[in-house]
C-alpha positions in Angstrom: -31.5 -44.0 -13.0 -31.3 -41.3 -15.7 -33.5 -39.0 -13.7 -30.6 -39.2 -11.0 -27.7 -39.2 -13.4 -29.7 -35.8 -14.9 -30.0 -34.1 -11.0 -26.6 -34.3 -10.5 -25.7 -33.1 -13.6 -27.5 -29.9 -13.1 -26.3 -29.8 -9.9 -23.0 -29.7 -11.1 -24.1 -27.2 -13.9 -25.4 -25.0 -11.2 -22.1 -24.9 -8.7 -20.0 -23.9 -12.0 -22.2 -21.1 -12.4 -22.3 -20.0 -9.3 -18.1 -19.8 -9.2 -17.3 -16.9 -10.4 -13.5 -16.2 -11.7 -11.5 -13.4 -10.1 -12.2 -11.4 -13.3 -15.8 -11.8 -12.5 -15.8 -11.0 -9.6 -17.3 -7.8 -8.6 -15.5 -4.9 -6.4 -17.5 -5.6 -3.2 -16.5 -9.3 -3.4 -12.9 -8.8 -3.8 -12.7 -6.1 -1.2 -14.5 -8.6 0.6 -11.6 -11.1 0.0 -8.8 -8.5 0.5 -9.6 -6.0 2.7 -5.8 -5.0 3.4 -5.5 -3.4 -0.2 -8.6 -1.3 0.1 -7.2 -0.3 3.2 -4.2 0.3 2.0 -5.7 2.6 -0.9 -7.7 4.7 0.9 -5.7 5.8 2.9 -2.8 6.1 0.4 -6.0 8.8 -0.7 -6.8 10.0 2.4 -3.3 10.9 3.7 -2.3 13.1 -0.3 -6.0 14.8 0.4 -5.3 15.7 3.5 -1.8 17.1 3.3 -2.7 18.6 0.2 -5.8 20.1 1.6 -3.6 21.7 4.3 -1.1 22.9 2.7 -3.6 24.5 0.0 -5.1 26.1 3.1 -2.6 27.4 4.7 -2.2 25.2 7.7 1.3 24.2 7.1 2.0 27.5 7.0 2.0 28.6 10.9 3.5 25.1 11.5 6.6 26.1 9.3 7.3 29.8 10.5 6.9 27.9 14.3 9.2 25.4 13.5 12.1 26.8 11.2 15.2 26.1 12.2 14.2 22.9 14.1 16.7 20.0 12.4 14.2 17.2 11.6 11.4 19.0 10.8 12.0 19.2 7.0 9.0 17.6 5.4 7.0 20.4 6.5 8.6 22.7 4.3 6.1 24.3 1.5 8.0 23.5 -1.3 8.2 19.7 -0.6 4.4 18.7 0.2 4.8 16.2 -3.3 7.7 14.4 -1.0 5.5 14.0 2.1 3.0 12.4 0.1 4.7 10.0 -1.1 6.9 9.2 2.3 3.5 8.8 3.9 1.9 6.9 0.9 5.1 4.4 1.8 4.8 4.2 4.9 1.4 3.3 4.7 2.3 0.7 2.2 5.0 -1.0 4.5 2.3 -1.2 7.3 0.2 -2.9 5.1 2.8 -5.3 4.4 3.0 -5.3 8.1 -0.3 -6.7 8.8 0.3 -8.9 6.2 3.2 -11.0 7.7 1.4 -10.5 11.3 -2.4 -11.4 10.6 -2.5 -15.2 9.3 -6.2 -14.6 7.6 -4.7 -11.5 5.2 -1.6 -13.3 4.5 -0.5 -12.9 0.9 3.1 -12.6 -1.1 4.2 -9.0 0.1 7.4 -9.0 -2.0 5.8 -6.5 -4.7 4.1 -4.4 -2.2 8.0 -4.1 -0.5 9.6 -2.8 -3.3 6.4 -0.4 -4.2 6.9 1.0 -0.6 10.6 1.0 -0.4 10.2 2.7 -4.2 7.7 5.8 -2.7 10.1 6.3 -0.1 12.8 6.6 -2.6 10.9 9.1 -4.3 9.5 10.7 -1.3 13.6 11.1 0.3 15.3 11.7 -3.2 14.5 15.0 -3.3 14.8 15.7 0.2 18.5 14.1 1.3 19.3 13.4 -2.2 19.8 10.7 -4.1 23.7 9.6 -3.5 21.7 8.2 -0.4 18.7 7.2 -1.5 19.6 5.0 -4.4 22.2 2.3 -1.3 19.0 2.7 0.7 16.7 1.6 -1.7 19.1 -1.4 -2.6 19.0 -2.4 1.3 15.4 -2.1 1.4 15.0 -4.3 -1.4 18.1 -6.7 0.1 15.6 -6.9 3.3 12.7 -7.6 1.1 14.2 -10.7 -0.4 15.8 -11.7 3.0 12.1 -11.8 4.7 10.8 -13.1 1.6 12.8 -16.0 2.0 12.6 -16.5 5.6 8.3 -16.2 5.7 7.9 -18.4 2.5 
């Protein structure tokens, strides 16, 4: 009887070792768990190295003097490449909250990853159209956040 009692007690020793707490954890196992936020990060990295890359190259360069004058085309212009990094790094942000609210297996609370996006657009815009628009946008964006946040919960 003893000899039993003492299996399952270090059986029971053993699975509480094995658990690991999220501090624990390692960074393969929680990319493992969340693969949207490593997604999300790299190419948050991907997309400042590569515009900075090319404008530090002189890419952007032939794509401006080809393109002046053209309304729309303002985030190509040299002097804003700190803006188009972060309008692409929220963008990127807002499609990962995206395949958060469409893929049941990665769905998490998206309401901080909103306002982060909705916040690097701010950023990204304010310098670009100004901030007497940015600053009503921002407060829709973040009225939309807490509307969808509601209506997914």
């Amino acid at each position: 009887m003893t000899q039993q009692q003492d299996e399952k007690f270090n059986e029971k020793d053993r699975e509480k070792r094995d658990e690991k707490s999220a501090q624990e954890k390692s960074w393969d196992e929680k990319w493992q768990s969340d693969p949207v936020n490593a997604v999300v990060w790299a190419l948050i990295f991907m997309w400042a190295g590569l515009a900075l890359l090319a404008n530090n190259l002189g890419f952007l360069d032939a794509i401006q003097t080809t393109t002046q004058g053209i309304p729309g085309l303002w985030f190509l212009d040299n002097n804003a490449i700190w803006s188009t990094i972060f309008i692409g790094a929220g963008v990127i942000v807002l499609l990962g909250v995206l395949a958060r609210l469409l893929i049941p297996a990665y769905r998490r609370p998206v309401g901080g990853a909103i306002f982060f996006g909705f916040a690097l657009l701010a950023i990204g815009l304010g310098n670009m159209i100004g901030w007497n628009l940015i600053w009503p946008i921002f407060l829709i964006g973040l009225g939309l956040s807490i509307i969808l946040r509601g209506m997914f919960r």
